[in-house]
Structures are given as structure tokens and as C-alpha cells.
N, C-alpha and C positions, 0 to 999 in steps of 0.2 A: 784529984788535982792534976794529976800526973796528964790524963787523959787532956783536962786544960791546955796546958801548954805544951803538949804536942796538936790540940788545935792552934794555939794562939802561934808558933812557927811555923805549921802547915800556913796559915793566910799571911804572915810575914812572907814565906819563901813564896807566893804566889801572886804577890803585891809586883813585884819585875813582872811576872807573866801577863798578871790583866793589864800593867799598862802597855804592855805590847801588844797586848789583843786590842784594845782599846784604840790605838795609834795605829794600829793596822787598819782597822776598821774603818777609821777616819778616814788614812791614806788609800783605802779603798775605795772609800766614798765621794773623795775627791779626785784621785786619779781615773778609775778606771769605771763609777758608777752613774758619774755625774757626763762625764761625755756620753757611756753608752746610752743612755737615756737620753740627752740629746740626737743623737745619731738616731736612736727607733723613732722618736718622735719625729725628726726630719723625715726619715725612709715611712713611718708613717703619712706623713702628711704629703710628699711624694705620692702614694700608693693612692690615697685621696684624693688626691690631685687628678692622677692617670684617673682612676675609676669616675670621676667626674666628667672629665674629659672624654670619657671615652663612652660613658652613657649620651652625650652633649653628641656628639659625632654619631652615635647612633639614632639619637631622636632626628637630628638632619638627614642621615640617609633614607630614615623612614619618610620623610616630609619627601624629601627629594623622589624617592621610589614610589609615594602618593602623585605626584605632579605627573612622574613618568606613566603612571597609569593612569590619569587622567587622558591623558595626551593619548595614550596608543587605543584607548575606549573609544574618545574622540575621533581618533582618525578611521579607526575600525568602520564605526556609523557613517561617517564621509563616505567610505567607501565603498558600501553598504547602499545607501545613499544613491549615490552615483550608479553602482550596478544596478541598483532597482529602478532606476530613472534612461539608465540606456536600453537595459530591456523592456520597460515599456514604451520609450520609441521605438523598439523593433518589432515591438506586437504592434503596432500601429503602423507602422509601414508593411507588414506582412499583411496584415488586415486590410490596409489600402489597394494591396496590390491581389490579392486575393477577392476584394469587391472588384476590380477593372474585371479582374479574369473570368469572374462569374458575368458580368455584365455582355465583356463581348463575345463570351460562350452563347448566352440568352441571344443575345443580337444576330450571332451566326446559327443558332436554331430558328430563332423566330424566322431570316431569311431564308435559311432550309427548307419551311415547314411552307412560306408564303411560296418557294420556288417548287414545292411538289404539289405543293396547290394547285396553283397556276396550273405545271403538268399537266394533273388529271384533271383538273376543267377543260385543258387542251385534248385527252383523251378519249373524255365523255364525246366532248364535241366532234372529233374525227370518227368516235365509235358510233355516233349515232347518225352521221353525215352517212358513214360508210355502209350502217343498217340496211338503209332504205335499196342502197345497189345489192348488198349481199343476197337480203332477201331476195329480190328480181332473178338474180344470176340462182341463187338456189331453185326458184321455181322454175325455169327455165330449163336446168339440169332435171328436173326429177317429173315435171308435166309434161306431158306429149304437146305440141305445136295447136293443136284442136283446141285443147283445154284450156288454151291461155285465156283470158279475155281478150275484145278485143282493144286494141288503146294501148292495152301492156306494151313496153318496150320490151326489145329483148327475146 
């Protein structure tokens, strides 16, 4: 029995203690647990917030960075474009002017060719005008005066 009541004083003398645990606890839960728990949940929601936000700002950059390459695709091919379009007017005017050049090159042969023509037709005809005296004058030089016929000039 003895053992009894020095439990039944052990939980008498410890009756003050639990309600100060007790009371503490409350007072802890109402001073110091219940704001902090507001406060993470704000800084929570906060942090939610930003990470929202800040995905939200990333999906626009990326739309925005799609448009921007859209655009410089775009313009690239323009450009593109255009260079393939002025060089081939300039294959077409080198061509142009590469047919003239061939043309009055052909034009200046063909006249060359009709002006050495002409020549030696003029040639033939001097060479063969001139025949008929050389011959004369050769037999002349190489027959004695007797031998000529008679008629021969020369």
C-alpha cells in the first residue's frame, strides 16, 4: 500500500505540472503555431504564386522566341530569295551579252573570211592575168630569137 500512495502523491504533485504543460501547449499553439503556420502557408502560396508566374513568363518567352524565329526563317528565305533572283538576272545579262559578243565576233569573221575571199579571187585573177605575160617573158629569156614562133610577142 505504501507503494499506493506514494503513487497517488507522485500524480497529486504532478497535477500543477500537466496543467502547465497543458497551458503551455495551448499557449503555444495559439501564440506561436498558429501564426507560424499562417506565415508558411502565405510564403507557401507566395512561392506558388512566383513559380506560376514565372512558368507563365516562360511559356511567353518561348511563344515569343517561336514568333522571333519565325520571322528571322522568314526573312532569311526573303533574302535568299532575292539573292537567287538577282543572280539570275545576272546570269541573264552575262548571257545576253556574251550572245552580242559571240554574234559580232561571227559577223567580224564571217567579214574577214568574205574580205580574204574576195583577196584571193582578186589574186587568182591578177595570178592568172599575169600568167599568160610571165610565161612570154620566160620563153623569151630561155629561147633563142629563131625558136620563137612567129606571132609571139616579145
Amino acid at each position: 500500500m505504501d507503494i499506493f500512495r506514494e503513487l497517488g502523491d507522485l500524480v497529486l504533485g504532478s497535477i500543477p505540472t500537466t496543467i502547465f504543460f497543458v497551458a503551455l501547449t495551448i499557449a503555444y499553439g495559439v501564440l506561436v503555431r498558429r501564426p507560424l503556420d499562417a506565415v508558411l502557408q502565405e510564403r507557401r502560396n507566395r512561392t506558388t504564386g512566383a513559380v506560376e508566374q514565372a512558368r507563365g513568363a516562360i511559356t511567353a518567352a518561348e511563344a515569343e522566341t517561336s514568333v522571333y524565329e519565325d520571322k528571322l526563317r522568314s526573312a532569311k528565305a526573303e533574302i535568299f530569295a532575292m539573292r537567287e533572283h538577282r543572280l539570275a538576272k545576272w546570269q541573264a545579262e552575262r548571257d545576253a551579252l556574251l550572245n552580242q559578243v559571240r554574234d559580232s565576233s561571227r559577223q567580224q569573221v564571217d567579214a574577214a573570211r568574205l574580205s580574204i575571199e574576195a583577196s584571193a579571187a582578186q589574186a587568182r585573177s591578177q595570178v592568172e592575168a599575169a600568167s599568160g605575160d610571165l610565161a612570154a617573158r620566160v620563153l623569151a629569156a630561155v629561147l633563142p630569137a629563131s625558136a620563137r614562133a612567129p606571132g609571139a610577142s616579145r
